[in-house]
VOPA-172201 format. One record per residue (C-alpha): residue in one letter; x, y, z. Coordinates in Angstrom, 3 decimals. Last residue first. Example, Ala and Ser with C-alpha at 12.3 -4.5 7.8 and 13.67 -1.06 7.14 Angstrom:
<keti><rest>s</rest><px>13.670</px><py>-1.060</py><pz>7.140</pz></keti>
<keti><rest>a</rest><px>12.300</px><py>-4.500</py><pz>7.800</pz></keti>
***
This chain:
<keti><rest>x</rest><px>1.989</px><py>17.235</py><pz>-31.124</pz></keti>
<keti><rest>x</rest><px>-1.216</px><py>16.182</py><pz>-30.914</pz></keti>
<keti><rest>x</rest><px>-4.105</px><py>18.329</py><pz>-32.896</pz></keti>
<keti><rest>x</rest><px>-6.813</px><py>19.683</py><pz>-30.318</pz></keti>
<keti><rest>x</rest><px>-9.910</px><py>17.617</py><pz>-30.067</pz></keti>
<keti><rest>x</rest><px>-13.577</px><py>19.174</py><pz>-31.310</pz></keti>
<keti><rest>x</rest><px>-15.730</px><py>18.917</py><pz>-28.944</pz></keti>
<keti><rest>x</rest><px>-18.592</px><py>16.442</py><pz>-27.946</pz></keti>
<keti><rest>x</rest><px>-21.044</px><py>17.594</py><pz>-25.309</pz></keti>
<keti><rest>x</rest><px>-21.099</px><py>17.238</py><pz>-21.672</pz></keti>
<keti><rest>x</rest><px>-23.536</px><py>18.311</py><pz>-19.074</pz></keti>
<keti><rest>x</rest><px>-22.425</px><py>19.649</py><pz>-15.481</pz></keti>
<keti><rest>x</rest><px>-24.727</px><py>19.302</py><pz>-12.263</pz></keti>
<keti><rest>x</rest><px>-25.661</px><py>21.406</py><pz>-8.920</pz></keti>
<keti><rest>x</rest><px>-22.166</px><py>22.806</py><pz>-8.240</pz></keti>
<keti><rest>x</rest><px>-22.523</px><py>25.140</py><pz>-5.149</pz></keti>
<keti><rest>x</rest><px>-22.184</px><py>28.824</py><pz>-6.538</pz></keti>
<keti><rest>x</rest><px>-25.075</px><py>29.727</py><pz>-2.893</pz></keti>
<keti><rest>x</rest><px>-27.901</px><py>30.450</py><pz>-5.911</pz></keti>
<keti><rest>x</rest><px>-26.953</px><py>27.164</py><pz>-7.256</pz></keti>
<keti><rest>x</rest><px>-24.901</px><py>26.327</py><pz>-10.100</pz></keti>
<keti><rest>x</rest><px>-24.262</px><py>24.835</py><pz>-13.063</pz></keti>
<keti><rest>x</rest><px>-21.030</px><py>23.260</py><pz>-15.090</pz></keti>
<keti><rest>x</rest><px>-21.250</px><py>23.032</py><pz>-19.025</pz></keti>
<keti><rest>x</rest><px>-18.678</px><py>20.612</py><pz>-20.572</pz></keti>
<keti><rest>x</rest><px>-18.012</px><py>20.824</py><pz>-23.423</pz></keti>
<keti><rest>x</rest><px>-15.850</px><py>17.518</py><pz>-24.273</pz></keti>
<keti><rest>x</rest><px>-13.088</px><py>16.710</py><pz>-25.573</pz></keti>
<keti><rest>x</rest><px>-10.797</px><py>13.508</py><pz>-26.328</pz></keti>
<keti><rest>x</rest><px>-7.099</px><py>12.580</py><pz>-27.311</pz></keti>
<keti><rest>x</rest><px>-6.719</px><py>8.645</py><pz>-27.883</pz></keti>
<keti><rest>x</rest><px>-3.834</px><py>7.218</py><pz>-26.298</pz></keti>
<keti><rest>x</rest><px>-5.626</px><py>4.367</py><pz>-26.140</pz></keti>
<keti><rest>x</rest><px>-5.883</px><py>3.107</py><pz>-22.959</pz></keti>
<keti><rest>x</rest><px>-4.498</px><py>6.548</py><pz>-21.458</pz></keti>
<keti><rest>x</rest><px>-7.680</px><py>8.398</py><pz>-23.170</pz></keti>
<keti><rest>x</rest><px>-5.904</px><py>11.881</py><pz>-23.498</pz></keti>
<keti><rest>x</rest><px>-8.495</px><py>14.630</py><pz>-21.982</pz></keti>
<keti><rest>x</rest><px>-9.090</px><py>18.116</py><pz>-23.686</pz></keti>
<keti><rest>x</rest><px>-11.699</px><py>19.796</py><pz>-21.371</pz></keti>
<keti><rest>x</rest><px>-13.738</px><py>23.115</py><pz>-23.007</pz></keti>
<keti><rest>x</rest><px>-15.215</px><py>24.830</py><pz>-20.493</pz></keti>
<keti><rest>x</rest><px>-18.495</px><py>26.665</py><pz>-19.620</pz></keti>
<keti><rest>x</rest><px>-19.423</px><py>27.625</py><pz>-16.270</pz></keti>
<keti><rest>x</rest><px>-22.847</px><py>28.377</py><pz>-15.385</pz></keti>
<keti><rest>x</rest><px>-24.677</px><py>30.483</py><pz>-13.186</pz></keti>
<keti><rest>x</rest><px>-26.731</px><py>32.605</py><pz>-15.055</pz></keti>
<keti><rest>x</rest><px>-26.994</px><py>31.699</py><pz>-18.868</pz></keti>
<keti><rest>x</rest><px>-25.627</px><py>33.491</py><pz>-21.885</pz></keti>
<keti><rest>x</rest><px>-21.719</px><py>31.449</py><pz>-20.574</pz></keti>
<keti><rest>x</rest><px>-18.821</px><py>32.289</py><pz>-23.123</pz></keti>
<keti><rest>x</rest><px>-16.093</px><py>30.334</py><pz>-22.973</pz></keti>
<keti><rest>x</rest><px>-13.146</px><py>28.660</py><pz>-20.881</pz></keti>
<keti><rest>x</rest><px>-10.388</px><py>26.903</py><pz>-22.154</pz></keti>
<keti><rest>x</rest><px>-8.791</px><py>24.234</py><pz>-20.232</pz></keti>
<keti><rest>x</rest><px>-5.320</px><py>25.105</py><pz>-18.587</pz></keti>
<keti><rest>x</rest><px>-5.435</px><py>22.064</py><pz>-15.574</pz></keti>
<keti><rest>x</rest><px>-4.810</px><py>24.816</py><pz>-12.854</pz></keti>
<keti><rest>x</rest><px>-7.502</px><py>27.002</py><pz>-14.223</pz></keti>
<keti><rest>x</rest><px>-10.174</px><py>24.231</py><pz>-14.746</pz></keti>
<keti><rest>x</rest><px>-9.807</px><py>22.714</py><pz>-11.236</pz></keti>
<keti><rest>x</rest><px>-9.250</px><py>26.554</py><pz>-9.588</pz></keti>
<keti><rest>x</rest><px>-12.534</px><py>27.265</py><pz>-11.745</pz></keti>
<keti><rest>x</rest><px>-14.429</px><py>24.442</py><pz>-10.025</pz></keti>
<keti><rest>x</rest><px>-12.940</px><py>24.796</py><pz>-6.866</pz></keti>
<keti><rest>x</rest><px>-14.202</px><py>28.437</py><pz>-6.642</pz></keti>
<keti><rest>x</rest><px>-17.706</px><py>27.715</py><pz>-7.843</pz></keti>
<keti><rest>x</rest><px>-17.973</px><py>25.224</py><pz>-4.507</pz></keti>
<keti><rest>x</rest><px>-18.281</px><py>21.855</py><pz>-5.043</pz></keti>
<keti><rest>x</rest><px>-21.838</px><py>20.660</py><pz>-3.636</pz></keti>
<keti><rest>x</rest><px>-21.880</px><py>18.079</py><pz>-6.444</pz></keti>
<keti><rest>x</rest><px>-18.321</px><py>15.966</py><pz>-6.529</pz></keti>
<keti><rest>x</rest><px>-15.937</px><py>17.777</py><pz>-8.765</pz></keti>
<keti><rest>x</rest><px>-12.562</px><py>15.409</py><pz>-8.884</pz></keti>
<keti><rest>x</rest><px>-14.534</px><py>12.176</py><pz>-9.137</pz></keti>
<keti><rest>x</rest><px>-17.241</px><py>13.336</py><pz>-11.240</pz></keti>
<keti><rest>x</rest><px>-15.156</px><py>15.237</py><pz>-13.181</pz></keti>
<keti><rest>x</rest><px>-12.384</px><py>12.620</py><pz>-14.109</pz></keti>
<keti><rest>x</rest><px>-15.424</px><py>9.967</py><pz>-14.616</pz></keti>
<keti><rest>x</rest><px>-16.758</px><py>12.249</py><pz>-17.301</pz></keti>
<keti><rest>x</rest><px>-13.585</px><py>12.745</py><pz>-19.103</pz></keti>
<keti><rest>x</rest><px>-13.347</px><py>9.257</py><pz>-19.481</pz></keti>
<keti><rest>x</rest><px>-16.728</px><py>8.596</py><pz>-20.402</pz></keti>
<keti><rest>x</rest><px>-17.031</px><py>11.160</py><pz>-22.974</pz></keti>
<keti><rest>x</rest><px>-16.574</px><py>9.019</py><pz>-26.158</pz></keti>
<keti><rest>x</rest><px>-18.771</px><py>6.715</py><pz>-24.562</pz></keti>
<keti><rest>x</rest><px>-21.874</px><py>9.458</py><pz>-25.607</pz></keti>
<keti><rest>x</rest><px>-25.023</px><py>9.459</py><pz>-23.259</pz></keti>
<keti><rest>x</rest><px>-23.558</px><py>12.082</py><pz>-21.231</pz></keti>
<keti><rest>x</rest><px>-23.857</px><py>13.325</py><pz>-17.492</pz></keti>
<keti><rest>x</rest><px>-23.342</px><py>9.098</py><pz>-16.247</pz></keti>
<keti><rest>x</rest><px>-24.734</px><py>8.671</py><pz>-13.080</pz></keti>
<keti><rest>x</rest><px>-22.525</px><py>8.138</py><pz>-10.019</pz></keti>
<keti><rest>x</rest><px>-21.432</px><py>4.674</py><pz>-9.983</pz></keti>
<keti><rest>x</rest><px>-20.953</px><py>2.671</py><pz>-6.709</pz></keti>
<keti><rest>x</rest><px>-19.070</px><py>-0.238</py><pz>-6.412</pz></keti>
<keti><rest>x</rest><px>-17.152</px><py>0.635</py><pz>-3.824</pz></keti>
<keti><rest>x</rest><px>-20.127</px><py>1.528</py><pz>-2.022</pz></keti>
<keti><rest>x</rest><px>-21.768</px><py>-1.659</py><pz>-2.091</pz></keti>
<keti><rest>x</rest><px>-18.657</px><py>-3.567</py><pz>-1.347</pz></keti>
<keti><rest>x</rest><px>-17.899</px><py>-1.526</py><pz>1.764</pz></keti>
<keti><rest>x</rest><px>-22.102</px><py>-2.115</py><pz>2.862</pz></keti>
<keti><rest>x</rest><px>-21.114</px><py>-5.716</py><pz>2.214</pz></keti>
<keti><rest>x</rest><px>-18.312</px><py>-5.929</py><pz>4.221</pz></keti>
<keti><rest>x</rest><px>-19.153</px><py>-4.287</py><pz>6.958</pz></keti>
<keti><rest>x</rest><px>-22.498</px><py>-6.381</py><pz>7.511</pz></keti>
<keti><rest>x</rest><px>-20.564</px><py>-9.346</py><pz>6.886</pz></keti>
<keti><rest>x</rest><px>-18.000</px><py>-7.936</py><pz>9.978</pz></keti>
<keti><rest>x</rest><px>-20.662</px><py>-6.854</py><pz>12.338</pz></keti>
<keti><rest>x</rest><px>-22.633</px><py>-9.850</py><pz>12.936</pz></keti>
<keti><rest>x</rest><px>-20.025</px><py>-12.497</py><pz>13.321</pz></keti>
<keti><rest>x</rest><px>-18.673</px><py>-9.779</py><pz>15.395</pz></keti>
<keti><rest>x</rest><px>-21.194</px><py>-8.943</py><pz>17.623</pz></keti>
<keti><rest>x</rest><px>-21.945</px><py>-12.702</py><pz>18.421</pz></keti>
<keti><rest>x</rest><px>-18.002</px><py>-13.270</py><pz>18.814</pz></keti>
<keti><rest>x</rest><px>-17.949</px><py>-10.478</py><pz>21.579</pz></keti>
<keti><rest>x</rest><px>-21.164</px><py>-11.811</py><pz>23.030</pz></keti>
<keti><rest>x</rest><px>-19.936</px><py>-15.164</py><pz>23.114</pz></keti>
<keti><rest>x</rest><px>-16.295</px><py>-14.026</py><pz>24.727</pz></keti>
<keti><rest>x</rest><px>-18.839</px><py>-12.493</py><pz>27.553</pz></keti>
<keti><rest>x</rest><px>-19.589</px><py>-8.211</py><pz>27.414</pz></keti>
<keti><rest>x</rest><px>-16.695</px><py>-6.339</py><pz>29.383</pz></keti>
<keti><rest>x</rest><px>-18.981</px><py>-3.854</py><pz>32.250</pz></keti>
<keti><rest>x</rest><px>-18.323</px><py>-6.969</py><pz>34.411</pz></keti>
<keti><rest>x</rest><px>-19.809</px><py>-8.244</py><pz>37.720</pz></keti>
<keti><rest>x</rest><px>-18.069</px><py>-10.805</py><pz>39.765</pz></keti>
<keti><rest>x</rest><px>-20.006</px><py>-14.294</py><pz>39.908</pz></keti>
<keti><rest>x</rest><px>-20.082</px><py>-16.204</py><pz>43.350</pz></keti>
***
């Protein structure tokens, strides 16, 4: 006579996990692979662009953002439009050593949830 048991059969267990595991893998690979779109067209930028994406995700609220920009000293300028941030980032490229900058213009929604940023070439600061 065969006992019943809630525990699936050692072929049901290797079943699911010849299944599972590929599947895992490939939706990990996926999204480690994942790029966010680039906010610039110039490579110049790249670096600094990767630093914001990473750091200041969309959905970041206003707060963040200005707590990032404070705690990091960048300059901050003049905004004419409604819920932006302006800021100038200096970045060093650590490949080169290269310093870079950007303007980089953050928006927001109507809730000061980051929508997007734009970056523009800015003049770097002299090293010392």
């Amino acid at each position: 006579m065969k006992t019943f048991s809630l525990l699936p059969s050692k072929r049901a267990t290797l079943l699911f996990w010849a299944f599972l595991f590929p599947t895992l893998a490939l939706c990990v690979a996926a999204g480690g692979c994942k790029k966010t779109a680039p906010h610039t067209s110039d490579a110049r930028l790249e670096h600094i662009d990767e630093l914001l994406a990473k750091e200041l995700p969309p959905g970041t609220p206003a707060y963040r953002v200005q707590t990032f920009v404070h705690l990091r000293g960048y300059e901050v300028q003049n905004s004419t439009e409604p819920h932006t941030l302006v800021v100038i980032v200096h970045h060093v490229d650590l490949e080169t050593l290269q310093p870079e900058a950007a303007r980089v213009t953050f928006r927001f929604d109507a809730d000061l949830k980051l929508t997007t940023y734009d970056l523009q070439p800015a003049p770097t600061l002299p090293i010392q």
